[in-house]
Backbone as ProteinMPNN parsed JSONL, in Angstrom:
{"seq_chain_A": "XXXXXXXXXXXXXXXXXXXXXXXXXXXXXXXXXXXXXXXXXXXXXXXXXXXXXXXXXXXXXXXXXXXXXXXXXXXXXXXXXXXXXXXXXXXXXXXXXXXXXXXXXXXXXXXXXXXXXXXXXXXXXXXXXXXXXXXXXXXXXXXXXXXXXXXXXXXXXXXXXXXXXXXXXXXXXXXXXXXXXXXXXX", "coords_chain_A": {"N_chain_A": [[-22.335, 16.791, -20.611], [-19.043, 14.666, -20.618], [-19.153, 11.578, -21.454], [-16.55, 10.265, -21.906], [-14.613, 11.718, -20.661], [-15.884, 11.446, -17.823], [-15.147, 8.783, -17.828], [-12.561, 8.717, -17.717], [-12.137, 9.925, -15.019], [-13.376, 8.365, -13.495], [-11.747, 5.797, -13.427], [-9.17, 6.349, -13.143], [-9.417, 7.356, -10.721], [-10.096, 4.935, -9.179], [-7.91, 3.399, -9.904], [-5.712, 5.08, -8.601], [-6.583, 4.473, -6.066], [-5.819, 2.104, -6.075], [-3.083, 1.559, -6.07], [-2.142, 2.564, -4.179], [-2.963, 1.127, -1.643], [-1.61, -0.961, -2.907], [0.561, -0.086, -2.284], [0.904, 0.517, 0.776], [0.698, -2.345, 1.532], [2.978, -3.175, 0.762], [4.555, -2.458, 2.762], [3.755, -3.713, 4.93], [4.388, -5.74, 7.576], [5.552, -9.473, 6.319], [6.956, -11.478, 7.297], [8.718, -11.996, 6.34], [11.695, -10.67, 4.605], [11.986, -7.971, 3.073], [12.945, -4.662, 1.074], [11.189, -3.187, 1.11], [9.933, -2.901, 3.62], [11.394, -1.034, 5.524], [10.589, 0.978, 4.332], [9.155, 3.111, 5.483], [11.05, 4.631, 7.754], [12.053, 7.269, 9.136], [15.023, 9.049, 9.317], [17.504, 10.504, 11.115], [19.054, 13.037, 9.667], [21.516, 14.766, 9.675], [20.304, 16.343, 11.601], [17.821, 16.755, 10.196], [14.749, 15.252, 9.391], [15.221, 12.524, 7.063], [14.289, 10.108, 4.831], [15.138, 6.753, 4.99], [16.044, 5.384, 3.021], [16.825, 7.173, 1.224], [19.449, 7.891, 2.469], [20.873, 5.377, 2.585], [21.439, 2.381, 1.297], [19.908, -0.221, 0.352], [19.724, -3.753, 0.958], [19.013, -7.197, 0.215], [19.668, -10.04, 2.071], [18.893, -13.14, 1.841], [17.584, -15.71, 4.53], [15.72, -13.662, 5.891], [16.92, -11.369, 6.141], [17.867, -8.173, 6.351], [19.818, -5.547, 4.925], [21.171, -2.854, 5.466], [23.031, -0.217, 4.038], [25.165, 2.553, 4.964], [25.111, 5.53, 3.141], [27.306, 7.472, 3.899], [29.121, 6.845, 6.511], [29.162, 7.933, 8.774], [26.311, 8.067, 10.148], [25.647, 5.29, 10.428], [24.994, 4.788, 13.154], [22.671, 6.244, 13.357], [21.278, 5.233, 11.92], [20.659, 2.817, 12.906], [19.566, 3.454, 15.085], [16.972, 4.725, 14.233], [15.88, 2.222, 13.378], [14.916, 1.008, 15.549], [13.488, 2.846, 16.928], [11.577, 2.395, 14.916], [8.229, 0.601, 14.493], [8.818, -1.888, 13.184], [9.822, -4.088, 14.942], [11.896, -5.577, 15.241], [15.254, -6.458, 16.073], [18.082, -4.044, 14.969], [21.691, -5.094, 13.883], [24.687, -2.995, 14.67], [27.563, -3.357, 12.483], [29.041, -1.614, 12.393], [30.179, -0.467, 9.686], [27.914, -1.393, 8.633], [24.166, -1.768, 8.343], [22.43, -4.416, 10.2], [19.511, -5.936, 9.901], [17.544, -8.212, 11.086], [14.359, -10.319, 10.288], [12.394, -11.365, 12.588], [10.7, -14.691, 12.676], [6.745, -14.681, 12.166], [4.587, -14.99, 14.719], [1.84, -17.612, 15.497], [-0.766, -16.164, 16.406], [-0.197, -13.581, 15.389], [0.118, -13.668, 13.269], [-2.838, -14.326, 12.52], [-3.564, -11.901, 14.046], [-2.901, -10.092, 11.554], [-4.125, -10.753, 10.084], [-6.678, -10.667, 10.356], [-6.511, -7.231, 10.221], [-5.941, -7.004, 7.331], [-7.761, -7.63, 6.142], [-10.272, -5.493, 7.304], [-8.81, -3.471, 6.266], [-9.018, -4.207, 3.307], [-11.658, -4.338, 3.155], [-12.43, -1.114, 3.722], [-11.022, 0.046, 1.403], [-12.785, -1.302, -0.874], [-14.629, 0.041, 0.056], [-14.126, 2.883, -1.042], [-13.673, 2.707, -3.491], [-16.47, 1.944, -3.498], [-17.477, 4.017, -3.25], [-16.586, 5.96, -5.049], [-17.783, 5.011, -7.192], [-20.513, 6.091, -6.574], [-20.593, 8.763, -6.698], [-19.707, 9.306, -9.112], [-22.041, 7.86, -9.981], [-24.042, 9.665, -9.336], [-23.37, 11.778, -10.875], [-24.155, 11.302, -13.515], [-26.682, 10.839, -12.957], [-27.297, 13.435, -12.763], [-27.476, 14.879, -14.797], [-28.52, 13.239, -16.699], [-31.207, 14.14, -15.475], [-31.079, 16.733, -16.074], [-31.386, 16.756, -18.582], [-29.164, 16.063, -20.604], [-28.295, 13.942, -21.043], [-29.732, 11.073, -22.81], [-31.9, 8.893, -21.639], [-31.371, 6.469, -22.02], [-28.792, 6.515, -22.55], [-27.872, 7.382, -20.122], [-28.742, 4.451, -19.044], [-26.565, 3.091, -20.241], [-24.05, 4.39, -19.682], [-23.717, 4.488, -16.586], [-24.219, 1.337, -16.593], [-21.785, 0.722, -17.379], [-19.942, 1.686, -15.55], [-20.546, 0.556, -13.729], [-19.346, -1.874, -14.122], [-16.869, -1.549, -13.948], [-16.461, -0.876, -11.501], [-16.96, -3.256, -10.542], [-14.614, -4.274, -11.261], [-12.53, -3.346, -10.314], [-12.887, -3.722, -6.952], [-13.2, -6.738, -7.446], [-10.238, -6.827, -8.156], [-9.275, -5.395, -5.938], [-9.567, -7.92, -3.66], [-7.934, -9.686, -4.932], [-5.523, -8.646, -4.554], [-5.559, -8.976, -1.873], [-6.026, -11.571, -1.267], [-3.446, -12.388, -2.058], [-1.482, -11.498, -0.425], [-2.324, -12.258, 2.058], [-1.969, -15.019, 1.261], [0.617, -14.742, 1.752], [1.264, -13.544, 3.971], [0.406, -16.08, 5.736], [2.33, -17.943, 5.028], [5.354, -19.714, 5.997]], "CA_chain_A": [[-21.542, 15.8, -19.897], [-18.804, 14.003, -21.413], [-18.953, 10.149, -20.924], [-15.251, 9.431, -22.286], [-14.063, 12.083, -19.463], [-16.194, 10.95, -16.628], [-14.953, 7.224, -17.262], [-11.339, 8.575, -17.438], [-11.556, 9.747, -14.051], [-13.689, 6.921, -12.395], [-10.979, 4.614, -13.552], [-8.182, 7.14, -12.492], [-9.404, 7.532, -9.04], [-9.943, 3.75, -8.745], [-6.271, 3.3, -10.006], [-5.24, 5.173, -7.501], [-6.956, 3.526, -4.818], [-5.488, 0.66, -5.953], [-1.549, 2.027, -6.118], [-2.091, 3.229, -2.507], [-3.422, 0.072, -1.38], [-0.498, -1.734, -3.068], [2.421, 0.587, -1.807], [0.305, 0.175, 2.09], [0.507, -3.425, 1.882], [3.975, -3.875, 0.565], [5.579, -2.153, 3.668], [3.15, -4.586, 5.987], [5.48, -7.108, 8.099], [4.734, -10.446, 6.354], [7.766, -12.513, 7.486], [9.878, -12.397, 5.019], [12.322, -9.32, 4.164], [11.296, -6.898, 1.488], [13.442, -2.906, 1.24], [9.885, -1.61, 1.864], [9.644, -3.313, 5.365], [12.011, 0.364, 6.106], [9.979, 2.546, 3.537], [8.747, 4.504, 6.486], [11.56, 5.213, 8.825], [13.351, 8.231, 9.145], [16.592, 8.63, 10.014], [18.191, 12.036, 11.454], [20.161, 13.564, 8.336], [22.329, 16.283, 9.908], [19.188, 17.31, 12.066], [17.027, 16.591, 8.815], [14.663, 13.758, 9.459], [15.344, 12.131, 6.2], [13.76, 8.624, 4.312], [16.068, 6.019, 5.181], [16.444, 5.253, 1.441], [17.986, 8.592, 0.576], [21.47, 8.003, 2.982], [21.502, 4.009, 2.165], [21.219, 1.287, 0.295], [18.902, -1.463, 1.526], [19.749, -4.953, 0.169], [18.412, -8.425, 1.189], [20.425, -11.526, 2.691], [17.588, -13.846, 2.418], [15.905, -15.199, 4.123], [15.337, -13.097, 6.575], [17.678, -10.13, 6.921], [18.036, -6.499, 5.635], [21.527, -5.338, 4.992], [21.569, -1.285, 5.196], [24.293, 0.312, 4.007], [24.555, 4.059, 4.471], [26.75, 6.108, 1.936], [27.555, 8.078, 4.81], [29.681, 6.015, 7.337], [28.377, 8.818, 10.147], [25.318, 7.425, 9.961], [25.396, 4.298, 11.063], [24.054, 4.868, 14.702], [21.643, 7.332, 13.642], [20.118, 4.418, 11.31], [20.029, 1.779, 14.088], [18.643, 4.079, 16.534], [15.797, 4.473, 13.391], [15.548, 1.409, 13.494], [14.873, 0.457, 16.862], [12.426, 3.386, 16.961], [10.434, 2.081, 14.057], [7.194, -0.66, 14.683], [9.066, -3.423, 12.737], [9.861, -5.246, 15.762], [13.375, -6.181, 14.722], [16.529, -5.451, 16.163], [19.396, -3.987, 14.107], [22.972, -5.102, 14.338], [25.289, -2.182, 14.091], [28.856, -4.212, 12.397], [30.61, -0.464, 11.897], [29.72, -0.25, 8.418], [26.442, -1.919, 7.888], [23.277, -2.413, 9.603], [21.935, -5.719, 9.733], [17.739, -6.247, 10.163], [17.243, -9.917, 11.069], [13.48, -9.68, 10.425], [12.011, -12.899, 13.158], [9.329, -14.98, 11.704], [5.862, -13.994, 12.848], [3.883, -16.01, 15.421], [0.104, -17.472, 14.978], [-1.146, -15.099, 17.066], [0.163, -12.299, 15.112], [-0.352, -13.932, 11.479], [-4.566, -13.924, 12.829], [-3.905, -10.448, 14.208], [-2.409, -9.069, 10.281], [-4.965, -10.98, 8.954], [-7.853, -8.83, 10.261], [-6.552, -5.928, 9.774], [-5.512, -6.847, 6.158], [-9.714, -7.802, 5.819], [-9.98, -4.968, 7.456], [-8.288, -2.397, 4.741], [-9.628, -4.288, 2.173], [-13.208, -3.14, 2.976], [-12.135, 0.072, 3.844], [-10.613, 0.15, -0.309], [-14.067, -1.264, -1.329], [-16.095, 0.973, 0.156], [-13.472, 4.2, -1.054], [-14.115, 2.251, -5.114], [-17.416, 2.781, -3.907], [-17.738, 5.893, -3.078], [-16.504, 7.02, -6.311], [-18.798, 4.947, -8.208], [-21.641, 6.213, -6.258], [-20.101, 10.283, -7.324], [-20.242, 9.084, -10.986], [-23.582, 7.276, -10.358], [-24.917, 10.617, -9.471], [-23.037, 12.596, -11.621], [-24.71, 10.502, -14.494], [-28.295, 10.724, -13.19], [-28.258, 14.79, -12.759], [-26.978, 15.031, -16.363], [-29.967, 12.947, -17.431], [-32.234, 14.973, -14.905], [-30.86, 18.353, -16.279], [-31.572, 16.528, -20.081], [-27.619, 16.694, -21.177], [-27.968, 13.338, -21.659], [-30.67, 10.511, -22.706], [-32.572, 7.955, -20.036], [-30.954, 5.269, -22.932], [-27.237, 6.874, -22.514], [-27.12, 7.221, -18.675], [-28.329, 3.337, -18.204], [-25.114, 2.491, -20.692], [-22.833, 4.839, -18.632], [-24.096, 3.508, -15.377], [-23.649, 0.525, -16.194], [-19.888, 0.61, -17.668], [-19.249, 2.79, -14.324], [-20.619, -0.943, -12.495], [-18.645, -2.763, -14.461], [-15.84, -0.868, -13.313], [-16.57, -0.827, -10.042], [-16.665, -4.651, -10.298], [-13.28, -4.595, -11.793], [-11.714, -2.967, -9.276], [-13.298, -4.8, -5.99], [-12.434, -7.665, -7.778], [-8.765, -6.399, -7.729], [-8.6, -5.512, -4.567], [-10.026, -8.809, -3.128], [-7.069, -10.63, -5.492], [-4.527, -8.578, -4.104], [-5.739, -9.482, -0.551], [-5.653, -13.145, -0.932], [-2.125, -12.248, -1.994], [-0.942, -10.71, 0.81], [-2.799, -13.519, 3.26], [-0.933, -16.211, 1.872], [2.322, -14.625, 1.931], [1.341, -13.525, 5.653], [0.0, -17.455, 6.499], [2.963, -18.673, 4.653], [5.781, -19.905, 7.259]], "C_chain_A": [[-20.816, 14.92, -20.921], [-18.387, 12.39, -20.786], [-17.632, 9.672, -20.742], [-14.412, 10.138, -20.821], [-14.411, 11.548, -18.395], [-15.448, 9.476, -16.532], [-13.609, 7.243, -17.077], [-11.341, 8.963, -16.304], [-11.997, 9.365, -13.125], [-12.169, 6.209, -12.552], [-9.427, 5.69, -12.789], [-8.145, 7.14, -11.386], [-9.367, 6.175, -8.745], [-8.487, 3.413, -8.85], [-5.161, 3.871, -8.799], [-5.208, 4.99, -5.671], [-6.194, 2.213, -4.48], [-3.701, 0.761, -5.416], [-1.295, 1.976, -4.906], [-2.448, 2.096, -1.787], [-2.415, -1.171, -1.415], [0.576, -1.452, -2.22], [1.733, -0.076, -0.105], [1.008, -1.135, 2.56], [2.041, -3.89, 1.68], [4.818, -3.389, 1.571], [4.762, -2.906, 4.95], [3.844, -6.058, 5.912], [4.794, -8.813, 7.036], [5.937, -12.096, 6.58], [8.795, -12.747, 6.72], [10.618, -10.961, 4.384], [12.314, -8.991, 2.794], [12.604, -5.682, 2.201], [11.917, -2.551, 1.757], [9.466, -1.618, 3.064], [10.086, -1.087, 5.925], [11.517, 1.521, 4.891], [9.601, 3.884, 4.39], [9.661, 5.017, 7.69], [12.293, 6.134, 8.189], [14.09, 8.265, 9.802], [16.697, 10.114, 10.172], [19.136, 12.672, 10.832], [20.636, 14.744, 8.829], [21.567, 17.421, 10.639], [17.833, 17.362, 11.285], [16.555, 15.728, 8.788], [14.242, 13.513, 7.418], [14.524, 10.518, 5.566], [14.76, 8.036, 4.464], [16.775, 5.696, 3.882], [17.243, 6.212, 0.452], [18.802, 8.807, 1.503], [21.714, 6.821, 2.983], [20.904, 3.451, 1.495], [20.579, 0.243, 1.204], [19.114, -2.938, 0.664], [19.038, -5.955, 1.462], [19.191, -9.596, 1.442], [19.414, -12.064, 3.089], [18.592, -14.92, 3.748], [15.195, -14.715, 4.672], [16.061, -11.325, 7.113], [17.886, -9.202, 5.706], [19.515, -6.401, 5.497], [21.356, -3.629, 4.707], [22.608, -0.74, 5.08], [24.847, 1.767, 4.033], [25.529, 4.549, 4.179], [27.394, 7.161, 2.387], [28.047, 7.062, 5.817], [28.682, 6.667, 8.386], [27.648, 8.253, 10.809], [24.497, 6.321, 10.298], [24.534, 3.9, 12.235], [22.493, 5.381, 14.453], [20.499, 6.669, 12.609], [19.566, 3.215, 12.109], [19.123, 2.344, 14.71], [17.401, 4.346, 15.49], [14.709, 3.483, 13.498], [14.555, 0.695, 13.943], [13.478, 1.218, 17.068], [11.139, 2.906, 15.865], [9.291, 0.971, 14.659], [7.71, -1.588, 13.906], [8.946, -4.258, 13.437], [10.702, -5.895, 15.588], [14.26, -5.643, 15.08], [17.401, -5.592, 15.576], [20.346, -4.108, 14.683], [23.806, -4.321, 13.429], [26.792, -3.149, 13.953], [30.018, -2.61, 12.109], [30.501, 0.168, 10.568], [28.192, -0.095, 7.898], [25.393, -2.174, 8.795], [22.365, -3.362, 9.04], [20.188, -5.985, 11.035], [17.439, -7.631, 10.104], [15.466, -9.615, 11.155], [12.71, -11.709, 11.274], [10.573, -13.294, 12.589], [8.164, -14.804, 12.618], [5.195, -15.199, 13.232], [2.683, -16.539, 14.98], [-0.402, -16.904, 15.208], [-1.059, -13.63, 15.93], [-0.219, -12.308, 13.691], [-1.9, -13.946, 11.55], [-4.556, -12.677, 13.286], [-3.881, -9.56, 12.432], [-3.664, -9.899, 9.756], [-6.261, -10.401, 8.777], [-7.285, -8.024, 10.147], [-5.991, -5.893, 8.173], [-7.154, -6.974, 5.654], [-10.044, -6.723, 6.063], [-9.68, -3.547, 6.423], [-8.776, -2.847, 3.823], [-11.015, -3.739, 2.143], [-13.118, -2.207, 3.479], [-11.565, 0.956, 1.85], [-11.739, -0.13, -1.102], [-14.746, -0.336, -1.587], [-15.487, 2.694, -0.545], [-14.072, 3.71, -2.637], [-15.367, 2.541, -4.884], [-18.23, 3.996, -4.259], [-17.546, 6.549, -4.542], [-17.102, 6.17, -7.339], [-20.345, 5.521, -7.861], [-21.772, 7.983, -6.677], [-20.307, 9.831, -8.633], [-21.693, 8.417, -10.976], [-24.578, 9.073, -10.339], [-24.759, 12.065, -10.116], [-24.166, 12.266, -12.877], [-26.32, 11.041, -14.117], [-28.466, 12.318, -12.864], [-27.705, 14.872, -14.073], [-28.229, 14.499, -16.807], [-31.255, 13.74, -16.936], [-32.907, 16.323, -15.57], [-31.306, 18.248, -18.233], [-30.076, 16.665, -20.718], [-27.682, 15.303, -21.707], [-29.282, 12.499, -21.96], [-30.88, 9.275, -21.7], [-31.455, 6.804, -20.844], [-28.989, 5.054, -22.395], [-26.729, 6.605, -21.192], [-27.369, 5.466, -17.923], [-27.051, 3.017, -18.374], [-24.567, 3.146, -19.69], [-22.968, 4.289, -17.325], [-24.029, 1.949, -15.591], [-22.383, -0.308, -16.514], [-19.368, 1.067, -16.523], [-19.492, 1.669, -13.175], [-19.771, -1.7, -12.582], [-17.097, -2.811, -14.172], [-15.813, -0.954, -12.258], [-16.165, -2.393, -9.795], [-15.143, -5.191, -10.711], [-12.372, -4.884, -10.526], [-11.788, -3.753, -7.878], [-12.543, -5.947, -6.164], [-10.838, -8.059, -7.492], [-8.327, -6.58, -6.482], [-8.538, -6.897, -3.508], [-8.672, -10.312, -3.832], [-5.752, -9.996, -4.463], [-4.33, -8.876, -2.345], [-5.279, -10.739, -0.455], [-4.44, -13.403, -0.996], [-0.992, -12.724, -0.8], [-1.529, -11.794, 1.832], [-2.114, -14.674, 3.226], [0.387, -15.973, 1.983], [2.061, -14.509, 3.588], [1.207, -15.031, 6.488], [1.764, -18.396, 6.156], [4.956, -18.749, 5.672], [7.377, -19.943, 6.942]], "O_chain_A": [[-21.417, 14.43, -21.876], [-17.557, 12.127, -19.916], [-17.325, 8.909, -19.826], [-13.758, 9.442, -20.045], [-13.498, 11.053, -17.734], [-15.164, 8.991, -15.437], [-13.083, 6.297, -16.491], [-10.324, 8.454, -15.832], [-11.565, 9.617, -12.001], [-11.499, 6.18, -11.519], [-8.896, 5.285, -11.755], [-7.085, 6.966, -10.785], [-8.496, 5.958, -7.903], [-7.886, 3.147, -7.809], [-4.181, 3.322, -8.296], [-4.478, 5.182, -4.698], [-5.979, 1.56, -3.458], [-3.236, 0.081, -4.501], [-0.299, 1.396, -4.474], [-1.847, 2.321, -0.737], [-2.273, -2.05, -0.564], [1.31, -2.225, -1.604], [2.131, -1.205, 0.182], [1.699, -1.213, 3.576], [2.427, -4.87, 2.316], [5.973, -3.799, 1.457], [5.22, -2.622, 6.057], [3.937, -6.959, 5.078], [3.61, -9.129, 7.153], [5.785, -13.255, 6.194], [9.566, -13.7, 6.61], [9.925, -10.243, 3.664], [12.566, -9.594, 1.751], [13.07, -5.722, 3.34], [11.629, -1.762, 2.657], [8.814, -0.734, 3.62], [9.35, -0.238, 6.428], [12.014, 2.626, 4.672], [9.682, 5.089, 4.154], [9.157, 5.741, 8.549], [12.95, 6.052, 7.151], [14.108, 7.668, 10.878], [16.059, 10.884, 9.454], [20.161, 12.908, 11.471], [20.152, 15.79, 8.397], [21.738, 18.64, 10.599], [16.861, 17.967, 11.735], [17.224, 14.82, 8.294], [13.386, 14.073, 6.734], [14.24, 9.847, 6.558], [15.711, 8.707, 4.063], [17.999, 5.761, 3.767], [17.929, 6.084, -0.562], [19.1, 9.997, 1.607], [22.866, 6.629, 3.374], [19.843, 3.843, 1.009], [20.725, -0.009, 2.4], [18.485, -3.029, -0.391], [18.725, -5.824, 2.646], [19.203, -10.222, 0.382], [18.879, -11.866, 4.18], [19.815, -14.921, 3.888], [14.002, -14.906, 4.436], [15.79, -10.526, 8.01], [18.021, -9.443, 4.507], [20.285, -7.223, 5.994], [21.458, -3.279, 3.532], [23.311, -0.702, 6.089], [24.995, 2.218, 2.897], [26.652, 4.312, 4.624], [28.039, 7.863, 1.609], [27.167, 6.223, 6.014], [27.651, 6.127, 8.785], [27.942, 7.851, 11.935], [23.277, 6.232, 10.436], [23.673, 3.024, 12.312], [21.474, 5.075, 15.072], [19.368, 7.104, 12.393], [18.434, 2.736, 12.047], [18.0, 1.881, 14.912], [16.41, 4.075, 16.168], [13.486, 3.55, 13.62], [13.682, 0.038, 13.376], [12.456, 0.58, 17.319], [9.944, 3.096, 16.092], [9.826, 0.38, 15.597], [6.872, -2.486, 13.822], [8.243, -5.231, 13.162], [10.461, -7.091, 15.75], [14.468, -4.48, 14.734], [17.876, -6.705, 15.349], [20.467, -3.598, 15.797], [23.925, -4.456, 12.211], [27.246, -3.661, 14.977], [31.204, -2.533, 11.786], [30.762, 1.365, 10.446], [27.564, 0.715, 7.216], [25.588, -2.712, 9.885], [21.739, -3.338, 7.981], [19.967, -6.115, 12.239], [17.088, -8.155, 9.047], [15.113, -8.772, 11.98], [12.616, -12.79, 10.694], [9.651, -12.578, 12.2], [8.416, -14.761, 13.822], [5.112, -16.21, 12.535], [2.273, -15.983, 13.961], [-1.069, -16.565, 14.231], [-1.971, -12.806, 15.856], [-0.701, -11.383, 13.037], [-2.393, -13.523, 10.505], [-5.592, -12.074, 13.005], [-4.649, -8.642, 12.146], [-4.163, -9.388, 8.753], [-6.83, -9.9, 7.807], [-7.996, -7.628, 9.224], [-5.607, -4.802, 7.751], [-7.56, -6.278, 4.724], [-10.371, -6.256, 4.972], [-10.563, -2.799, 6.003], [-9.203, -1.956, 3.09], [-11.455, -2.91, 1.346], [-14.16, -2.152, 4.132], [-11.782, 2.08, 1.396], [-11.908, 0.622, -2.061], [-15.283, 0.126, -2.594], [-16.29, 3.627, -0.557], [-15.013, 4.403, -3.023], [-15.863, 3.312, -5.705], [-19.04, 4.551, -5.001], [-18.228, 7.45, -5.029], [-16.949, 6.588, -8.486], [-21.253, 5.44, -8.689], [-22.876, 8.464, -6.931], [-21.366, 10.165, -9.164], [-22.409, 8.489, -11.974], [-25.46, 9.461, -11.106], [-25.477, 13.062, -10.045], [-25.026, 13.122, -13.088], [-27.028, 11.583, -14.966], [-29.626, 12.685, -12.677], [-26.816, 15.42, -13.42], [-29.039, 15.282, -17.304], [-32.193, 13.994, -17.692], [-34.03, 16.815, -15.682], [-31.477, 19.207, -18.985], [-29.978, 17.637, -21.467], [-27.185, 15.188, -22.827], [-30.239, 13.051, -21.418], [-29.94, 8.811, -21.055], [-30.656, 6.279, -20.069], [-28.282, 4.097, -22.077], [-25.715, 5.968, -20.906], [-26.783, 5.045, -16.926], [-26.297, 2.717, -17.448], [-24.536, 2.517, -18.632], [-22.091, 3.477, -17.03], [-23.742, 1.308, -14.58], [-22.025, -1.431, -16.159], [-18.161, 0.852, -16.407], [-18.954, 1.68, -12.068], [-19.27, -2.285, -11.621], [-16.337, -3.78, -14.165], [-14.668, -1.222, -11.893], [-15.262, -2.741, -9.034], [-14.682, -6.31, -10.484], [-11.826, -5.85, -9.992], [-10.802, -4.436, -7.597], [-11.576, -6.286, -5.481], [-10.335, -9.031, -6.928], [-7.516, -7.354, -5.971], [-7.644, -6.985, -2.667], [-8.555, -11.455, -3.389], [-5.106, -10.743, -3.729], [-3.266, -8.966, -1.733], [-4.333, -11.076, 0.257], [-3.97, -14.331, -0.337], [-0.216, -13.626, -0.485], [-0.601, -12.124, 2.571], [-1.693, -15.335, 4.176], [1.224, -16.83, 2.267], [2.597, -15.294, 4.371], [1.722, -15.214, 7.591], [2.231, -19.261, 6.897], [5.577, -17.702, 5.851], [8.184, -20.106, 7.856]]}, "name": "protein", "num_of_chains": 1, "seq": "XXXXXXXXXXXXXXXXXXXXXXXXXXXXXXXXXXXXXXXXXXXXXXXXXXXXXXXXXXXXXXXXXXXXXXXXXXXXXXXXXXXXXXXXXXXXXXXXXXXXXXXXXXXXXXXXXXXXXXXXXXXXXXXXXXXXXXXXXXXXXXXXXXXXXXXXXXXXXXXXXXXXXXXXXXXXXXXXXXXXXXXXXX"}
């Protein structure tokens, strides 16, 4: 068993817990217009449901509105009607050219609904960091079982593979509070 590999891909898989966790959260409504609000709609490309981002341009007119621009005039309708179909909860104004995403600010009601389910995903991301420290915990202790490594070696690795674990948690629990006060914030 090699220690330097196993810890490159604890920390790898946690990394990518975390990435996925980030991208998640940055297309979650929080009142305030972001491009990634429309990361997930597709649009109808010639019959081709397409990413909205590959036939326009997405700018922001704070402090609340999208500005889509698609490099395809055609298009236009077939990004409203996207739109409209998406869960934003925003309706687009088609001007002929451009479509405009007024994004309305979110109620109390709705800022205590995102806020469980942002608690919510976070211990759902916990318990996934755990999971893969609990695969390296027992990677570690049949290696010492099988004698590959010593009782001395697998506490160290076990407990650099905690310390890790605590990293990450940590992380995720920062990038939560994040995301809560941008969602509380009015």
């Amino acid at each position: 068993m090699d220690q330097k590999t196993l810890m490159t891909q604890v920390e790898g898989k946690m990394k990518n817990v975390i990435e996925t966790y980030k991208r998640d959260l940055a297309s979650l409504r929080a009142g305030r217009a972001t491009p990634l609000l429309l990361e997930r709609v597709v649009v109808d490309y010639y019959g081709i449901p397409t990413p909205i981002n590959q036939v326009a341009s997405i700018g922001v007119s704070p402090p609340r509105t999208l500005v889509v621009q698609p490099w395809d005039k055609n298009l236009v309708v077939n990004i409203e009607k996207a739109i409209q179909k998406s869960d934003l909860g925003a309706m687009p104004v088609n001007d002929g050219s451009v479509v405009r995403v007024t994004i309305p600010p979110l109620s109390g009601d709705r800022r205590r609904e995102l806020i469980k389910t942002l608690r919510k995903d976070s211990e759902a991301q916990k318990v996934l960091i755990r999971n893969i420290r609990r695969s390296a915990m027992d990677e570690i202790k049949q290696a010492e079982k099988d004698r590959e490594i010593s009782e001395d070696l697998s506490r160290r690795i076990q407990d650099r593979v905690q310390k890790l674990t605590d990293e990450y948690i940590k992380l995720v629990d920062e990038i939560t509070s994040t995301k809560e006060a941008e969602v509380m914030e009015v």
